[in-house]
PDBQT receptor file of N, H, CA, C and O in Angstrom, charges set to zero:
ATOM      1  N   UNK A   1     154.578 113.907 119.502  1.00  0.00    +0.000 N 
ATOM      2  CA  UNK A   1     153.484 114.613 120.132  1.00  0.00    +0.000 C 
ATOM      3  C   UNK A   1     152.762 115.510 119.133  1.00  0.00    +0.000 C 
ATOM      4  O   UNK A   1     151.570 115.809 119.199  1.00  0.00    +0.000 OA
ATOM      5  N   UNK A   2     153.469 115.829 118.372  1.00  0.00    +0.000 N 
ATOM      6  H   UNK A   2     154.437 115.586 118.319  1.00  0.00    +0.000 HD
ATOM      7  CA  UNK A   2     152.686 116.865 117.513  1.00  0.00    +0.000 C 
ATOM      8  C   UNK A   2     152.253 116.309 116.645  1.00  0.00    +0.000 C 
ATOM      9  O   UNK A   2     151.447 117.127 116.202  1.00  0.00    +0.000 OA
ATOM     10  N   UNK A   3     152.166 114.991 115.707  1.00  0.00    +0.000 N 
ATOM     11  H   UNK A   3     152.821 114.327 116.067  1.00  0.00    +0.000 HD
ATOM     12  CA  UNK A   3     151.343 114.000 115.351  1.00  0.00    +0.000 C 
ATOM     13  C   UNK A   3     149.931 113.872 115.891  1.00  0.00    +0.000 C 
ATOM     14  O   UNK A   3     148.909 113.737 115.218  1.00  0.00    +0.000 OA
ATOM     15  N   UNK A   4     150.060 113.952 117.561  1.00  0.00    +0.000 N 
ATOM     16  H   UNK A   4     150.890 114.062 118.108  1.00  0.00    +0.000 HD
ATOM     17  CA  UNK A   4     148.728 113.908 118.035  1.00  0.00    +0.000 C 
ATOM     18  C   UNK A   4     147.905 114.670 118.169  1.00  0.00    +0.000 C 
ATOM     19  O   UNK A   4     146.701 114.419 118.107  1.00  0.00    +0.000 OA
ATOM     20  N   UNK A   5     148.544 116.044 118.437  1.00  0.00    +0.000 N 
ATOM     21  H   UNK A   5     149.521 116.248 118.488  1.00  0.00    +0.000 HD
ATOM     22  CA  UNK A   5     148.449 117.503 118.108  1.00  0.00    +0.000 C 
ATOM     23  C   UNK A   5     147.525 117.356 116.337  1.00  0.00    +0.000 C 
ATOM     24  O   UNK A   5     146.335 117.651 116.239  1.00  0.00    +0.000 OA
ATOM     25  N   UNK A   6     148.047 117.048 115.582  1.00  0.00    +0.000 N 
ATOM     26  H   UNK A   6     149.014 116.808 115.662  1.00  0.00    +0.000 HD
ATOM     27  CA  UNK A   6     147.683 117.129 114.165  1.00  0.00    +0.000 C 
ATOM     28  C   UNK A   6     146.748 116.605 113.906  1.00  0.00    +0.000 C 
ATOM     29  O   UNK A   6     145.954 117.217 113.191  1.00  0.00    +0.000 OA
ATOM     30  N   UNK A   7     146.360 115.051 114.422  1.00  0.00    +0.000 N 
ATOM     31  H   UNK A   7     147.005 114.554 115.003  1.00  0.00    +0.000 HD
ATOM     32  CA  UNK A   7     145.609 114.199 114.286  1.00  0.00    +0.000 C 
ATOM     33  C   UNK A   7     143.908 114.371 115.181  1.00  0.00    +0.000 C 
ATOM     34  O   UNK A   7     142.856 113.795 114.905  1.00  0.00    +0.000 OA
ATOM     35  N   UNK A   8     144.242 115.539 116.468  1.00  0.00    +0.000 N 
ATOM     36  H   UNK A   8     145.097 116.006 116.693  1.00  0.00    +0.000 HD
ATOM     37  CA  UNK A   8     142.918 116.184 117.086  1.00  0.00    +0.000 C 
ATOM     38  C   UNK A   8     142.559 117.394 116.713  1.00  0.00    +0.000 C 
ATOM     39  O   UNK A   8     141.499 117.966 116.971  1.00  0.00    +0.000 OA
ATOM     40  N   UNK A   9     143.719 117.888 115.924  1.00  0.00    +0.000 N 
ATOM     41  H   UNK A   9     144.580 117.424 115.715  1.00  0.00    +0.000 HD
ATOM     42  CA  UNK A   9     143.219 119.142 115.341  1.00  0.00    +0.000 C 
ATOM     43  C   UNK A   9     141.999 118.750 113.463  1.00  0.00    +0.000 C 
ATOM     44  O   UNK A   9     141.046 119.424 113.071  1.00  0.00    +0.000 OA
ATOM     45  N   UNK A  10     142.552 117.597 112.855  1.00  0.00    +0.000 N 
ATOM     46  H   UNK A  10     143.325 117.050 113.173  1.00  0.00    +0.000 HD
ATOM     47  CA  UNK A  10     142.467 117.138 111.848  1.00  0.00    +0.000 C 
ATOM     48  C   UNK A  10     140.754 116.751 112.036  1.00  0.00    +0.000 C 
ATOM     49  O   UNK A  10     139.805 116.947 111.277  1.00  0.00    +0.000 OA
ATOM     50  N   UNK A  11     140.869 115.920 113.827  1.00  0.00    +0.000 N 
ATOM     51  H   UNK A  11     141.640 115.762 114.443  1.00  0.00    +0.000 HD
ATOM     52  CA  UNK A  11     139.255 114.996 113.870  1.00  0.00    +0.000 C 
ATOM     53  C   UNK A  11     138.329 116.106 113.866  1.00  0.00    +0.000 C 
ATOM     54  O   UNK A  11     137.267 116.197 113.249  1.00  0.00    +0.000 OA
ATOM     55  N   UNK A  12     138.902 116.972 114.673  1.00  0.00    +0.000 N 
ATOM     56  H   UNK A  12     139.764 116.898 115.174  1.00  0.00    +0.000 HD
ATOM     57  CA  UNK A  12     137.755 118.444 115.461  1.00  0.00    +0.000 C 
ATOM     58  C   UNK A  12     137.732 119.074 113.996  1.00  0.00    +0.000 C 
ATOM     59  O   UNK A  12     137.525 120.225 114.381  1.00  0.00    +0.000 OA
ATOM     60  N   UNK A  13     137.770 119.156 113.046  1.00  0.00    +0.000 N 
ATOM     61  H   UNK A  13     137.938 118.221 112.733  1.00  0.00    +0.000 HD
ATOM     62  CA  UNK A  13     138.002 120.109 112.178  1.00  0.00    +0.000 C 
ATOM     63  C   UNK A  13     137.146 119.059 110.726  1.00  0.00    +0.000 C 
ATOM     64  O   UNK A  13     136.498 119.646 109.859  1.00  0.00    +0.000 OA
ATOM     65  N   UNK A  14     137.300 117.644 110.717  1.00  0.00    +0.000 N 
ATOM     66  H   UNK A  14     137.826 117.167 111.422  1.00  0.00    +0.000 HD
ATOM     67  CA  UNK A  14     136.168 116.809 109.849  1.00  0.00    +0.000 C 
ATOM     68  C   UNK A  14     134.578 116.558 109.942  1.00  0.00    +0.000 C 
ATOM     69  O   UNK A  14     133.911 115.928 110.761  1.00  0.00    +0.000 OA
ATOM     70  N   UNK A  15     134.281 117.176 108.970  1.00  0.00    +0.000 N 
ATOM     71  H   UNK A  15     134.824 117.688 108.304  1.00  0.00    +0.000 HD
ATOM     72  CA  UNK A  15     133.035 117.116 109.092  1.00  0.00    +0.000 C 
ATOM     73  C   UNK A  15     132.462 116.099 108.751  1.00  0.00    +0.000 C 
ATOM     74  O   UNK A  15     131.372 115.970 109.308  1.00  0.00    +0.000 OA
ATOM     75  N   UNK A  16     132.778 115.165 107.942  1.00  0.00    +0.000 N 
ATOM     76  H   UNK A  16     133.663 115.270 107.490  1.00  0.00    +0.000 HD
ATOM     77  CA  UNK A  16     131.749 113.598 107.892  1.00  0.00    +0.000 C 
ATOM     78  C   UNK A  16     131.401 113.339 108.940  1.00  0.00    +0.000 C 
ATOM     79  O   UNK A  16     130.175 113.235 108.939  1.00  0.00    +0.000 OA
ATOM     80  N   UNK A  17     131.906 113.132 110.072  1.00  0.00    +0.000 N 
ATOM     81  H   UNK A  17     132.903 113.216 110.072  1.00  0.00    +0.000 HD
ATOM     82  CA  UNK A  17     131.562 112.538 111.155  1.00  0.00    +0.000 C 
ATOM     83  C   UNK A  17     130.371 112.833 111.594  1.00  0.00    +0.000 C 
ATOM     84  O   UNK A  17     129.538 112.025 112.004  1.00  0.00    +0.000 OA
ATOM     85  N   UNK A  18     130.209 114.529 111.485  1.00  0.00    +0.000 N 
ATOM     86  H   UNK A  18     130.886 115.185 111.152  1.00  0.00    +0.000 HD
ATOM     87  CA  UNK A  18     128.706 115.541 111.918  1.00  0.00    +0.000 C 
ATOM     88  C   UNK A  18     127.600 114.572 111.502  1.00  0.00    +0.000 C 
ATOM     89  O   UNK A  18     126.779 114.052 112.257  1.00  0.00    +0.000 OA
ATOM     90  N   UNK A  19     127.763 114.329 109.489  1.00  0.00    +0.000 N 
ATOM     91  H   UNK A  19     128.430 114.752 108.876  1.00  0.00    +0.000 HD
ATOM     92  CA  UNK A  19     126.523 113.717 108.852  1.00  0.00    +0.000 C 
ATOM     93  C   UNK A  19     126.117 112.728 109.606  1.00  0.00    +0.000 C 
ATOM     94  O   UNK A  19     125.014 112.654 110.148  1.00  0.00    +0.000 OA
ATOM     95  N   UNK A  20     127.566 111.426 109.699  1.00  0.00    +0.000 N 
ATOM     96  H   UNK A  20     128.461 111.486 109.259  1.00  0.00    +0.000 HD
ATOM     97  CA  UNK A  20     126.891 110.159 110.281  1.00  0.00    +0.000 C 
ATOM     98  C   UNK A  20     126.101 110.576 112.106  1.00  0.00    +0.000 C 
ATOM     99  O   UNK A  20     125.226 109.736 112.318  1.00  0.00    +0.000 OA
ATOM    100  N   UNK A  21     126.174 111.172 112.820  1.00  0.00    +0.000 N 
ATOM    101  H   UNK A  21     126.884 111.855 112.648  1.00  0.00    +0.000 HD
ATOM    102  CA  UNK A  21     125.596 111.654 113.782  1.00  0.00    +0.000 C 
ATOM    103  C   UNK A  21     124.150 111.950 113.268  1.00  0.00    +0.000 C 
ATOM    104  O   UNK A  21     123.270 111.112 113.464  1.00  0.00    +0.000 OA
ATOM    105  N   UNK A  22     123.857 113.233 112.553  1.00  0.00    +0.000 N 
ATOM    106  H   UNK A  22     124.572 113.914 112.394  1.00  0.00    +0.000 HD
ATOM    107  CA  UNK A  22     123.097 113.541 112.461  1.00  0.00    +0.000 C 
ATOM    108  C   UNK A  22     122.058 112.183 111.849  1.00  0.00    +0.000 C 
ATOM    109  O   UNK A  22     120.905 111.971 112.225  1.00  0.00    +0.000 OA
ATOM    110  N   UNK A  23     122.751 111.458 110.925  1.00  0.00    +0.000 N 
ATOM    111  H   UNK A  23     123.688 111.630 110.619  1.00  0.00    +0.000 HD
ATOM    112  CA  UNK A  23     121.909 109.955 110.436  1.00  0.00    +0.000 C 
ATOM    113  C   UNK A  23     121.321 109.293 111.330  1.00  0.00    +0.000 C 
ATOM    114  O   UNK A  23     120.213 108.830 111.060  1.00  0.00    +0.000 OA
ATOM    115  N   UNK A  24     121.883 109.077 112.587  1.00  0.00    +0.000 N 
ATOM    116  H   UNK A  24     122.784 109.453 112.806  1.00  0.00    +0.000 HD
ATOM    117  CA  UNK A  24     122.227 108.109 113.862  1.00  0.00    +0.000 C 
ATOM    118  C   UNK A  24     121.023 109.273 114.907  1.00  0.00    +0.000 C 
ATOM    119  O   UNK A  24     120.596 108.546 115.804  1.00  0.00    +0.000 OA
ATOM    120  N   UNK A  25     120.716 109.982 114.984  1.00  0.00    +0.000 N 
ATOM    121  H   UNK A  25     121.063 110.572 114.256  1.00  0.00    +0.000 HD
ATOM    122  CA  UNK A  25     119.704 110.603 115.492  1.00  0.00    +0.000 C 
ATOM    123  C   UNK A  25     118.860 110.346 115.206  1.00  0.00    +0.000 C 
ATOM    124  O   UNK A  25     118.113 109.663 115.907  1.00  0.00    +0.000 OA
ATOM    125  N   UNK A  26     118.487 110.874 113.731  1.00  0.00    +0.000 N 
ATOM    126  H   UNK A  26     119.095 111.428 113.161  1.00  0.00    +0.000 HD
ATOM    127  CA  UNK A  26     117.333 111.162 112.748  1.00  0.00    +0.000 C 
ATOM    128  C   UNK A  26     116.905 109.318 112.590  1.00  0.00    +0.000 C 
ATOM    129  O   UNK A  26     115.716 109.041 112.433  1.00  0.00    +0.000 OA
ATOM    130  N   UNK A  27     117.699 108.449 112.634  1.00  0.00    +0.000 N 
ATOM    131  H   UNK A  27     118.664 108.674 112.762  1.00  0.00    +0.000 HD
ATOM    132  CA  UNK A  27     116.708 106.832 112.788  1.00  0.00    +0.000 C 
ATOM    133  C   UNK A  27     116.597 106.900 114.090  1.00  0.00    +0.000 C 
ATOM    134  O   UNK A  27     115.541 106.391 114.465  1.00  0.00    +0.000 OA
ATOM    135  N   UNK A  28     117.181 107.273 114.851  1.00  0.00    +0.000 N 
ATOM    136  H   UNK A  28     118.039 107.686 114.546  1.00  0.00    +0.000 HD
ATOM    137  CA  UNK A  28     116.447 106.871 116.306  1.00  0.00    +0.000 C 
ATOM    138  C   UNK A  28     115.202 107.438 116.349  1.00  0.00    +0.000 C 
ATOM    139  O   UNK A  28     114.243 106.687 116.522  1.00  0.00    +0.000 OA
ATOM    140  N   UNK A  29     114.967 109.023 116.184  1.00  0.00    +0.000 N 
ATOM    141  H   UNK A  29     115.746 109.633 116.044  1.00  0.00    +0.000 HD
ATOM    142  CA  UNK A  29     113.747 109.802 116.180  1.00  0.00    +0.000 C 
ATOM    143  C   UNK A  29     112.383 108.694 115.691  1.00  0.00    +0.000 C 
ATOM    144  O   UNK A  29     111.427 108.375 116.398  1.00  0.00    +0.000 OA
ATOM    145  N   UNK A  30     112.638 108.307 114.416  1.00  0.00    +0.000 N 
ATOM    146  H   UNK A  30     113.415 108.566 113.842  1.00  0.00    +0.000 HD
ATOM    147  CA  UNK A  30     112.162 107.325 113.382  1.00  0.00    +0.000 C 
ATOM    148  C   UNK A  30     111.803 105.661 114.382  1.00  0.00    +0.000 C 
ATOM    149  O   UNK A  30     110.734 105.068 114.530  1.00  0.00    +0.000 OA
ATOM    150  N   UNK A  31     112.617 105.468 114.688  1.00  0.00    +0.000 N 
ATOM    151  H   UNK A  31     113.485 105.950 114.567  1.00  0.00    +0.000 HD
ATOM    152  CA  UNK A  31     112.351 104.410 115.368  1.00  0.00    +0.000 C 
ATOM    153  C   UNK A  31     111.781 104.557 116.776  1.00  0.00    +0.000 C 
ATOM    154  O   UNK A  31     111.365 103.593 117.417  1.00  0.00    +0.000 OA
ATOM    155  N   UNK A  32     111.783 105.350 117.058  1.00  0.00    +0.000 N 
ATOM    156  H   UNK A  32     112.121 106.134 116.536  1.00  0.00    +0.000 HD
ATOM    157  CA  UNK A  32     110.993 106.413 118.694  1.00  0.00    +0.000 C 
ATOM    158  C   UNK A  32     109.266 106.400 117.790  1.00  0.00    +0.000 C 
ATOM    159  O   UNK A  32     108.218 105.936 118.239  1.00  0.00    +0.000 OA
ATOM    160  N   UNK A  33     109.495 107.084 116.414  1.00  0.00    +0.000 N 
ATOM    161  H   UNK A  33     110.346 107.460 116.049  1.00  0.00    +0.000 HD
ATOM    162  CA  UNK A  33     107.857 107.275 116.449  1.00  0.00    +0.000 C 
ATOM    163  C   UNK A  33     107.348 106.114 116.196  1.00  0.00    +0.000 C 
ATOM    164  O   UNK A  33     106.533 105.590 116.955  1.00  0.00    +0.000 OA
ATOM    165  N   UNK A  34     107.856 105.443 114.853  1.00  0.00    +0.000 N 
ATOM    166  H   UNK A  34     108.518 105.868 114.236  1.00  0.00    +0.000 HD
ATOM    167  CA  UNK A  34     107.254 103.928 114.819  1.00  0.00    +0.000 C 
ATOM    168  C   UNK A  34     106.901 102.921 115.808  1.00  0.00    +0.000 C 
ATOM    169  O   UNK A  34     106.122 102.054 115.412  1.00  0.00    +0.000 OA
ATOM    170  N   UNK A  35     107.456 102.823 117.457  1.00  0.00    +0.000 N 
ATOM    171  H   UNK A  35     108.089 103.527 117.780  1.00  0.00    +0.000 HD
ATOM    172  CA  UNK A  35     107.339 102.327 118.382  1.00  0.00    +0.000 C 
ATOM    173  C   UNK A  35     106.184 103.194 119.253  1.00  0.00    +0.000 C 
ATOM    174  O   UNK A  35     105.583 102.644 120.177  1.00  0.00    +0.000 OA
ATOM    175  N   UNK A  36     105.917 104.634 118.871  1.00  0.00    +0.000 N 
ATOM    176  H   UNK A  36     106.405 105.080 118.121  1.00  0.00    +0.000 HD
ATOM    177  CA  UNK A  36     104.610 105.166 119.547  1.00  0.00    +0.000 C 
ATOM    178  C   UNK A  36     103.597 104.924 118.388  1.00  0.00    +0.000 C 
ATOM    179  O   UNK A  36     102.449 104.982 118.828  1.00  0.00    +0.000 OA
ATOM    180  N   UNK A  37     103.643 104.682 117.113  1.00  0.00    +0.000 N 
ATOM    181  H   UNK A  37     104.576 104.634 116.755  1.00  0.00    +0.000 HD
ATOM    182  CA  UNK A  37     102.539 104.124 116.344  1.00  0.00    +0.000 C 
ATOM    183  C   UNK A  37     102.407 103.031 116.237  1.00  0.00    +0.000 C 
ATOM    184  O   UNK A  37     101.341 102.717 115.707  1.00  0.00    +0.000 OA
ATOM    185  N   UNK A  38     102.978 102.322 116.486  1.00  0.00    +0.000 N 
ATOM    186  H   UNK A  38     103.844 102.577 116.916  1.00  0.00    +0.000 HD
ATOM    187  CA  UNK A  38     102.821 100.502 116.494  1.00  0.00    +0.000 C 
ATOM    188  C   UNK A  38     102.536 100.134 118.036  1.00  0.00    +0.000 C 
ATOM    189  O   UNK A  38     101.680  99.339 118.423  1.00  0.00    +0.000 OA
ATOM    190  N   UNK A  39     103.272 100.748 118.699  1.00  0.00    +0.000 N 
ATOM    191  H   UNK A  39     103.967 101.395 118.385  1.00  0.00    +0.000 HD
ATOM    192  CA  UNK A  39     102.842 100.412 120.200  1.00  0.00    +0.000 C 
ATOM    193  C   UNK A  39     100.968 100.252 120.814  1.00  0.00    +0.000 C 
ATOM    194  O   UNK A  39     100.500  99.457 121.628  1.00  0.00    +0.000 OA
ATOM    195  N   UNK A  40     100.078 101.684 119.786  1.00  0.00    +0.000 N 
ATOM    196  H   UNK A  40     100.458 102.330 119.124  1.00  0.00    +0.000 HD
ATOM    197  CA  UNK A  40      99.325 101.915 120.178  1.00  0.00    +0.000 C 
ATOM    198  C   UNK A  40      98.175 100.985 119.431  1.00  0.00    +0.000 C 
ATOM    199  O   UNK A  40      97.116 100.585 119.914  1.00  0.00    +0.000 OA
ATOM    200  N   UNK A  41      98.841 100.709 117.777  1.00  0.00    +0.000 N 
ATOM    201  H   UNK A  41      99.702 101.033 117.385  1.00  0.00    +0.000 HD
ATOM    202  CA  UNK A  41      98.208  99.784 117.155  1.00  0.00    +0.000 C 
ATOM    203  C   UNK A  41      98.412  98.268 117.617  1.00  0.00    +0.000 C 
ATOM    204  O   UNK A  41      97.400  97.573 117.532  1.00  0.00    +0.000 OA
ATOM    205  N   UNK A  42      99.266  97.816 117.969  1.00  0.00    +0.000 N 
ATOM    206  H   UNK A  42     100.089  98.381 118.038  1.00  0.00    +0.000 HD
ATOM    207  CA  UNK A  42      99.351  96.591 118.566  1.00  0.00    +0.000 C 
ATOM    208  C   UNK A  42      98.212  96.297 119.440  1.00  0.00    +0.000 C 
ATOM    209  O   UNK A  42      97.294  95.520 119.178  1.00  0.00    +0.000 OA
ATOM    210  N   UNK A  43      98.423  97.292 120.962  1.00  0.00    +0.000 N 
ATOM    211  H   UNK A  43      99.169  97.923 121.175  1.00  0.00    +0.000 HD
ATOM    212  CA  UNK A  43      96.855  97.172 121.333  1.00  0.00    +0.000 C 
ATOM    213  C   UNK A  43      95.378  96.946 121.050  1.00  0.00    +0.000 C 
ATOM    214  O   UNK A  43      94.548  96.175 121.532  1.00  0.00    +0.000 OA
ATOM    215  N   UNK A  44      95.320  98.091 119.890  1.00  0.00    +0.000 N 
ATOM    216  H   UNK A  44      95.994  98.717 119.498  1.00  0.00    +0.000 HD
ATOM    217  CA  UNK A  44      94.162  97.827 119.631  1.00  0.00    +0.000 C 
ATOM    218  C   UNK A  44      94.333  96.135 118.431  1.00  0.00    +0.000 C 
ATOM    219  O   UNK A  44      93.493  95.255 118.617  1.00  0.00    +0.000 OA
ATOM    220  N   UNK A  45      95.114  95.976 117.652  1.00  0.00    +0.000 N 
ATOM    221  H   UNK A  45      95.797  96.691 117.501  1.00  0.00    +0.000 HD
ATOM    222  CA  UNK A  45      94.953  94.535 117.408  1.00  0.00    +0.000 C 
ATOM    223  C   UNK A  45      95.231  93.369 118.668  1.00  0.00    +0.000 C 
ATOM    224  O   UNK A  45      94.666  92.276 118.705  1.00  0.00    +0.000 OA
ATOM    225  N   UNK A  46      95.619  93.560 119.061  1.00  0.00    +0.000 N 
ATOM    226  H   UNK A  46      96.078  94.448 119.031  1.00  0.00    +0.000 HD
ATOM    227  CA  UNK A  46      95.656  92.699 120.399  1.00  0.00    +0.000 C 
ATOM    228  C   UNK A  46      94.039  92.579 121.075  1.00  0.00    +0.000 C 
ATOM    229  O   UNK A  46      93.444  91.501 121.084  1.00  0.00    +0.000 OA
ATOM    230  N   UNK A  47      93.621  93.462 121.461  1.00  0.00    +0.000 N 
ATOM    231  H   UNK A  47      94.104  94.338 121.453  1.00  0.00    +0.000 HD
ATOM    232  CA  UNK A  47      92.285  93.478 121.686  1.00  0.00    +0.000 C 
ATOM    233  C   UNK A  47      91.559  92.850 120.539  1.00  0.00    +0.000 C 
ATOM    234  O   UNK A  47      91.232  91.711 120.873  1.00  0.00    +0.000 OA
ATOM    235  N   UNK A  48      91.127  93.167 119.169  1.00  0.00    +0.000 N 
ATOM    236  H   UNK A  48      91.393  94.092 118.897  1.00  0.00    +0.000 HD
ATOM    237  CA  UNK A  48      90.632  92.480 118.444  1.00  0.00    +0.000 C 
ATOM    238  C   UNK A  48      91.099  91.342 118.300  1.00  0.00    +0.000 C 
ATOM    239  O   UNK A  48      90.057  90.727 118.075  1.00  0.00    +0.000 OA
ATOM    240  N   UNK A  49      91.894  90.600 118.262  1.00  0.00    +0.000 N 
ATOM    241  H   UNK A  49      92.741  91.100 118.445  1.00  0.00    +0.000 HD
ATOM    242  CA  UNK A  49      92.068  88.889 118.241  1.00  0.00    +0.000 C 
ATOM    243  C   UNK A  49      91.700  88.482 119.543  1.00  0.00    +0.000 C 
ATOM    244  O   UNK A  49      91.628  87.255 119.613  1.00  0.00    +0.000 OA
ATOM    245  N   UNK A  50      91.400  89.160 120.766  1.00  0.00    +0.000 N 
ATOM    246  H   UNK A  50      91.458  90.156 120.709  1.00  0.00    +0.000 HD
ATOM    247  CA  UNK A  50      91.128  88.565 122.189  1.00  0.00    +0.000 C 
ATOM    248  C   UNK A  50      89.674  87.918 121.935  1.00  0.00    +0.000 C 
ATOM    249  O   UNK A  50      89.194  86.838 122.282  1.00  0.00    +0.000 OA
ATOM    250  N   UNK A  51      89.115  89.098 121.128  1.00  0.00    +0.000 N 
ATOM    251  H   UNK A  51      89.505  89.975 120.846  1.00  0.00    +0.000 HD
ATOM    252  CA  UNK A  51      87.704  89.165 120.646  1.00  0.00    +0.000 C 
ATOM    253  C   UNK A  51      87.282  87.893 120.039  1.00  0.00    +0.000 C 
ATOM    254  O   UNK A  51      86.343  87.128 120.258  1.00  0.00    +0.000 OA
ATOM    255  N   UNK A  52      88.660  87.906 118.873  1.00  0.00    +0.000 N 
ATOM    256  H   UNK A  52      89.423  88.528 118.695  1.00  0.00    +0.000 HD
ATOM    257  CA  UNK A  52      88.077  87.075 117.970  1.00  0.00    +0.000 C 
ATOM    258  C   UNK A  52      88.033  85.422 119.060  1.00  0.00    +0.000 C 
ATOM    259  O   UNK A  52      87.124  84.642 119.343  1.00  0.00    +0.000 OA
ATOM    260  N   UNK A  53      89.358  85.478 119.369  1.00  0.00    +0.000 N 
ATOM    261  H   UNK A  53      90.096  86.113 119.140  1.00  0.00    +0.000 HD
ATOM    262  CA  UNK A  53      89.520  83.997 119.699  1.00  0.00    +0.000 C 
ATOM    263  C   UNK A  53      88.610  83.846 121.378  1.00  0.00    +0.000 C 
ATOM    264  O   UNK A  53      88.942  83.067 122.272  1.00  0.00    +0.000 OA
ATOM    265  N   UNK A  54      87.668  84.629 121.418  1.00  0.00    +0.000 N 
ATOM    266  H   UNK A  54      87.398  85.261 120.692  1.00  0.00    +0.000 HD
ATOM    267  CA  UNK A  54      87.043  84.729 122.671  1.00  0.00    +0.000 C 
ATOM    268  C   UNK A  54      85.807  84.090 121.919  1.00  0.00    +0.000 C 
ATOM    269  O   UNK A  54      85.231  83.045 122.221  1.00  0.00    +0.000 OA
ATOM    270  N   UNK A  55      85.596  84.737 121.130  1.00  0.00    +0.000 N 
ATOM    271  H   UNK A  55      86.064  85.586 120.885  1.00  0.00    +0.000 HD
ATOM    272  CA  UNK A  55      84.076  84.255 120.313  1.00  0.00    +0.000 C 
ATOM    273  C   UNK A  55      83.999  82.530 119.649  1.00  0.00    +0.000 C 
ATOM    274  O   UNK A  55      82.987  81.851 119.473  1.00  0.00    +0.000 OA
ATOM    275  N   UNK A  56      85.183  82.229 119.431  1.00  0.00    +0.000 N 
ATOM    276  H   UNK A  56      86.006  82.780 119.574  1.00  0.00    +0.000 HD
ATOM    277  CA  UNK A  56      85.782  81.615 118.946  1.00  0.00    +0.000 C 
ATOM    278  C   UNK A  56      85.513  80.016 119.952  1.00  0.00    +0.000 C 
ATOM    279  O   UNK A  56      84.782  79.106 119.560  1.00  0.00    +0.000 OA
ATOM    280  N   UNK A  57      86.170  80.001 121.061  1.00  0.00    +0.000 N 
ATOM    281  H   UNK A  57      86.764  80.740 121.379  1.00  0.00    +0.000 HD
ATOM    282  CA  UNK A  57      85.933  79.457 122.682  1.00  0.00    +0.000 C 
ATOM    283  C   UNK A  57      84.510  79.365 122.835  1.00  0.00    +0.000 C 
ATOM    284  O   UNK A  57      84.107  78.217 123.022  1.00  0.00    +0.000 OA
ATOM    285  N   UNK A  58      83.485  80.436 122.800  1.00  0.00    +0.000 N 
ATOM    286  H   UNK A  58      83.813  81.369 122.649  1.00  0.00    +0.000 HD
ATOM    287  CA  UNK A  58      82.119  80.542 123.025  1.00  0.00    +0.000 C 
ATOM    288  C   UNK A  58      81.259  79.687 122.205  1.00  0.00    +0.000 C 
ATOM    289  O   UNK A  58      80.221  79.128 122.561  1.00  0.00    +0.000 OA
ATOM    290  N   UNK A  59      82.032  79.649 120.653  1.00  0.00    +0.000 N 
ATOM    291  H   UNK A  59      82.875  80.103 120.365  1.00  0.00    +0.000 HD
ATOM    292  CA  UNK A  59      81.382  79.521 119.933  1.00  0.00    +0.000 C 
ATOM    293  C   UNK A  59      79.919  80.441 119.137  1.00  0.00    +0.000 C 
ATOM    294  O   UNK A  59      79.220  80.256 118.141  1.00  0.00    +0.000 OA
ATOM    295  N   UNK A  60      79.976  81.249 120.000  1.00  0.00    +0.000 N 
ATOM    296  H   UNK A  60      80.544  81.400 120.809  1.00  0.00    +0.000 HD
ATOM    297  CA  UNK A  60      79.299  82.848 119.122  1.00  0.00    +0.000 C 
ATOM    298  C   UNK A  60      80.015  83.601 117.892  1.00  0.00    +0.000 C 
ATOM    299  O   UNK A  60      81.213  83.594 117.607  1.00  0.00    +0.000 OA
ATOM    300  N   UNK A  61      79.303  84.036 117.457  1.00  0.00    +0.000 N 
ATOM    301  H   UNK A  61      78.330  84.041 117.689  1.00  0.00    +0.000 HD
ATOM    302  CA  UNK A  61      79.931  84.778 116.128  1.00  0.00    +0.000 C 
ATOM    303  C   UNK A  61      80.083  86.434 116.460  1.00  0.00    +0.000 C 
ATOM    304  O   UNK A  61      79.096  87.121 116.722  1.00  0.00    +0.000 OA
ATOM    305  N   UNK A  62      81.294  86.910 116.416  1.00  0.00    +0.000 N 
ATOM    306  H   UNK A  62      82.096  86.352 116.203  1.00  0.00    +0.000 HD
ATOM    307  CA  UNK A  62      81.253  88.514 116.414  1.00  0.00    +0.000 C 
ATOM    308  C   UNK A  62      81.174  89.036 115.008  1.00  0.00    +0.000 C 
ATOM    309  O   UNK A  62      81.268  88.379 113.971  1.00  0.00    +0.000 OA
ATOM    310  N   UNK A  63      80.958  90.514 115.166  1.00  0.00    +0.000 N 
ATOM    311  H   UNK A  63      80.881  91.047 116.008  1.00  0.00    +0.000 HD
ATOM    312  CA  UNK A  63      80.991  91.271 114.196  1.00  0.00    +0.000 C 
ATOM    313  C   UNK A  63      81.600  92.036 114.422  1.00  0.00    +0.000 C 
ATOM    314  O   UNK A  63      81.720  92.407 115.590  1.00  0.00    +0.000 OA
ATOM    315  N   UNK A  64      82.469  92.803 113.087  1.00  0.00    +0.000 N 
ATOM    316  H   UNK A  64      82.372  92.502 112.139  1.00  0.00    +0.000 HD
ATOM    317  CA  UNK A  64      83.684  93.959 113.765  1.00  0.00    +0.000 C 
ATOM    318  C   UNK A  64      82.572  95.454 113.632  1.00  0.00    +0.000 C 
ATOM    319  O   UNK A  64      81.673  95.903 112.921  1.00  0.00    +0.000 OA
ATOM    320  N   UNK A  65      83.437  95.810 114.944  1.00  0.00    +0.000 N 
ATOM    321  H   UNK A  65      84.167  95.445 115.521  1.00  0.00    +0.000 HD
ATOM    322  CA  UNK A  65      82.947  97.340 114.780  1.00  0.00    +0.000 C 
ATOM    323  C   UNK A  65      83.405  98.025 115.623  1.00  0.00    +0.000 C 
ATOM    324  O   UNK A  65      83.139  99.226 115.655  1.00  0.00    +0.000 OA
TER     325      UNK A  65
């Protein structure tokens, strides 16, 4: 028992573990914003190829703007 005693006193008391946490946040954060900046750019390229391949179907020519 006091092995186990030693071995939760040993985990609660190591700090590597803190860093990899704090790593494991700090990419999520990262991957949270890249998905609100790509999310919003996708749209707007999504819309421009609707454009394109709309003009495209018509056979009219667009211009970007």
């Amino acid at each position: 028992m006091s092995k186990f005693i030693k071995f939760c006193q040993d985990f609660y008391q190591d700090e590597e573990g803190l860093t990899v946490v704090e790593y494991v946040i700090g990419a999520g954060l990262l991957v949270g914003g890249f998905t609100v900046l790509f999310d919003s750019f996708s749209s707007t390229l999504s819309d421009k190829l609707s454009s394109i391949a709309n003009g495209i179907d018509d056979g009219s020519t667009t211009t970007g703007g």
